[in-house]
N, C-alpha and C positions, 0 to 999 in steps of 0.2 A: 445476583446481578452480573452479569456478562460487558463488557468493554474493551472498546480498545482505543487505545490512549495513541496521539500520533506525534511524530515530534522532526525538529529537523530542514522545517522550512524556513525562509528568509530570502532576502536580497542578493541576490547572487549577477557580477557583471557575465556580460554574452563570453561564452569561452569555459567559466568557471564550473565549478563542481558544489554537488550537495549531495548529503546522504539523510533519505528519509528512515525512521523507523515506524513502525508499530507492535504494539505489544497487545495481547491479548490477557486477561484474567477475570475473574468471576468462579461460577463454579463449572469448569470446564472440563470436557470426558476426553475428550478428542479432538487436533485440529486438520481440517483436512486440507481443501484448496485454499491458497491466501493470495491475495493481489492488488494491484493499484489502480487506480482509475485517478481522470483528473475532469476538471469543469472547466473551463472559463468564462467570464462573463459573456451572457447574450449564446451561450454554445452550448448543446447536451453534454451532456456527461459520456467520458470515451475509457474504454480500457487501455491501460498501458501495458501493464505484466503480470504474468502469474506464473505461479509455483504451485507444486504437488507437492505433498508428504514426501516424497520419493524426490524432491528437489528436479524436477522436470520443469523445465523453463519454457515459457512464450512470451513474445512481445508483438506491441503495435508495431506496423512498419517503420513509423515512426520513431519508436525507440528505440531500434534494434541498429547494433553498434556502439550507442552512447550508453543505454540505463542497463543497468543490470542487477536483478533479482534474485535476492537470496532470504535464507531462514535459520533461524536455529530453532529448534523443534523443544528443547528442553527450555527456552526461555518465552515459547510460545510469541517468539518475533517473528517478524519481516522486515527486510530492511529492502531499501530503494538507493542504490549508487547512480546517482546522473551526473554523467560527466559531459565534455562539449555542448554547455547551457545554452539554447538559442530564446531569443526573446519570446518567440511561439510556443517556447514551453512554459509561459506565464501562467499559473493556473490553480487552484486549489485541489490539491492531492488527497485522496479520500483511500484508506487500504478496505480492504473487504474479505474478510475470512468466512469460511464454509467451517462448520463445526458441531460436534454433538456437546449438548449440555445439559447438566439436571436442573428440572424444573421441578421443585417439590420432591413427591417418588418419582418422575418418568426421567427419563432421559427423552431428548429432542432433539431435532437436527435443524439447521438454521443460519440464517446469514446476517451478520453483522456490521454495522462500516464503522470503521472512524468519524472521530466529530471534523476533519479536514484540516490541511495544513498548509498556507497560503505559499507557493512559491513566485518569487519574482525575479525576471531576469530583465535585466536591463542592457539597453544594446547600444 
């Protein structure tokens, strides 16, 4: 059984800082692409940031300046730093790894999310 556990959200005033993680494990071969996405209510679902094996970064326009994306490869995390919280970043933060895993004999390739991590900024 494969997961990923999210953690790191809460109440944060306009201005402040939070650092998402997630962590991945089960029976895992490989992780490859990992990243963030966030919902708000009554809104589709938008990407924030990803990361490569190789630690190659992109962001939303949107996050770009404030969040910043990183990983430790051996601990099969991701972590989310946002800093300068504006209340529009209210949202449930969901990470999303790309990864091969065994299923019985095979190995499989696949995408995963987190169960989401509500953040709230207040303004």
């Amino acid at each position: 059984q494969v997961q990923l556990v999210e953690s790191g959200g809460g109440l944060v005033q306009a201005g402040g800082s939070l650092r998402l993680s997630c962590a991945a494990s089960g029976n895992i071969y490989s992780v490859n692409v990992m990243g963030w996405y966030r919902q708000a209510p009554g809104k589709e679902r938008e990407l924030v940031a990803t990361i490569t094996s190789n630690k190659i970064t992109n962001y939303a326009e949107s996050a770009k300046g404030r969040f910043i994306t990183s990983r430790d490869n051996s601990k099969k995390t991701v972590y989310l730093q946002m800093n300068s919280l504006k209340a529009e970043d209210t949202a449930v933060y969901y990470c999303n790894v790309d990864l091969t895993y065994l299923d019985g004999s095979y190995f499989r390739e696949g995408t995963v999310w987190g169960q989401g991590t509500q953040v709230t900024v207040s303004s």
